[in-house]
C-alpha positions as CSV (number, residue, x, y, z in Angstrom):
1,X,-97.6,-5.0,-136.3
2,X,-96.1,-6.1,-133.0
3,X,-92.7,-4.3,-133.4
4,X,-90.9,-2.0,-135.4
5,X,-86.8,-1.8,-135.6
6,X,-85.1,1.2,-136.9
7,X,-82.4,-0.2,-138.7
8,X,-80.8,2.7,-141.2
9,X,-81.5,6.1,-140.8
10,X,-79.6,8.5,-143.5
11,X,-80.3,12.0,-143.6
12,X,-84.1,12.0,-144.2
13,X,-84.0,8.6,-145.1
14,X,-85.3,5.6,-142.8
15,X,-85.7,2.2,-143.0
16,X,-87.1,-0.4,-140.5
17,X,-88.2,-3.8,-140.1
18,X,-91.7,-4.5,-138.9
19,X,-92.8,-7.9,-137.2
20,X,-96.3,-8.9,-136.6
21,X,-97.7,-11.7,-133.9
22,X,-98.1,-14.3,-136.4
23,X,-94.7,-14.4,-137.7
24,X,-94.4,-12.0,-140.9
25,X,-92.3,-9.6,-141.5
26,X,-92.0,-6.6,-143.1
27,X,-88.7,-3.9,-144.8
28,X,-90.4,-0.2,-145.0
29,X,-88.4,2.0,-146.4
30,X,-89.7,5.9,-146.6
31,X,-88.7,9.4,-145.3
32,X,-88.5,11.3,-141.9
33,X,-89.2,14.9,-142.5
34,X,-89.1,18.0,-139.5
35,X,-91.3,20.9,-140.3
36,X,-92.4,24.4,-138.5
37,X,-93.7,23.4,-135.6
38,X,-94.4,19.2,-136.1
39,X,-92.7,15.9,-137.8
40,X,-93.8,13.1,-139.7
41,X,-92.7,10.0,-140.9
42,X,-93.9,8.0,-143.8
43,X,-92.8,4.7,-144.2
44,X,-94.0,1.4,-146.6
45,X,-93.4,-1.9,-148.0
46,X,-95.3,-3.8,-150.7
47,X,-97.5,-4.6,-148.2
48,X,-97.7,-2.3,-145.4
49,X,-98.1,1.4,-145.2
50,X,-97.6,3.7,-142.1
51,X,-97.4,7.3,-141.5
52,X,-97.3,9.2,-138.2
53,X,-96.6,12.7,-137.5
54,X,-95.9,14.8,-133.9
55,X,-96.7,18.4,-133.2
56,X,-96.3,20.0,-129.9
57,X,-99.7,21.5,-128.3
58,X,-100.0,23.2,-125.1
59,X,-98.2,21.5,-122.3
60,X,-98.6,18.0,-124.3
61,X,-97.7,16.8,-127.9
62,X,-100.8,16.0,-130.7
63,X,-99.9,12.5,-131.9
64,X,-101.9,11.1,-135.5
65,X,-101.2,8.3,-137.2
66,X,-102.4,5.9,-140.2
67,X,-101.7,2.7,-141.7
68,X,-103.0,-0.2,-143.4
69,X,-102.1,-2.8,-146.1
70,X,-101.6,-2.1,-149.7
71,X,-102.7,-4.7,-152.2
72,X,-100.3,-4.6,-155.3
73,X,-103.4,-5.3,-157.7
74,X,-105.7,-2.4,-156.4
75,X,-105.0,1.3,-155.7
76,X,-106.9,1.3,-152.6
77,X,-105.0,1.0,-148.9
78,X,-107.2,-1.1,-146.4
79,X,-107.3,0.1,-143.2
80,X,-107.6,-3.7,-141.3
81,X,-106.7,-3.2,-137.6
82,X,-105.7,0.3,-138.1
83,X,-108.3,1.6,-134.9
84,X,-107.7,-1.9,-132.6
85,X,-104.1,-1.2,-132.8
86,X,-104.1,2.7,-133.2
87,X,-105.4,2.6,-129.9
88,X,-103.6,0.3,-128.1
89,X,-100.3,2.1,-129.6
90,X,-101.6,5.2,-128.1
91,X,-102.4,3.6,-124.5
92,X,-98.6,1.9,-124.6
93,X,-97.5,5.4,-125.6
94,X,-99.6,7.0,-122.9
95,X,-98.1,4.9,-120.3
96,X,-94.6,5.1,-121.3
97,X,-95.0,8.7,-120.5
């Protein structure tokens, strides 16, 4: 996934479009959910899954995320690319900061 697009967000309710480098594209629809002390966000499409939550620690904030694609025909979620571009979202994050 090369960008994501928020493009509804109703009460706890979000929906985006996701675009990879080769030209698909993706709607995920899913929820956006505070909690005590952290927040998550789940969001999927037939074929993609991601989830990602936030939690403030020390001076800094905890960051963990998942995702992977979800094969209609098998219960399973493969996790292709998930570490590659787990951590290249964490060093664009990183920097951003």
């Amino acid at each position: 996934m090369e960008r994501l697009h928020v493009v509804r967000r109703q009460g706890e309710r979000v929906e985006a479009l996701a675009h990879s480098r080769y030209g698909m594209r993706a709607r995920l629809r899913g929820v956006q959910r505070p909690g005590w002390c952290w927040c998550w966000c789940w969001l999927q499409s037939r074929f993609l899954l991601l989830g990602v939550a936030a939690a403030p620690e020390g001076p800094g904030t905890r960051v963990a995320f998942t995702g992977g694609v979800r094969l209609p025909t098998h219960a399973a979620l493969i996790p292709l690319g998930v570490r590659r571009e787990g951590s290249r979202s964490v060093q664009r994050l990183t920097a951003m900061l």
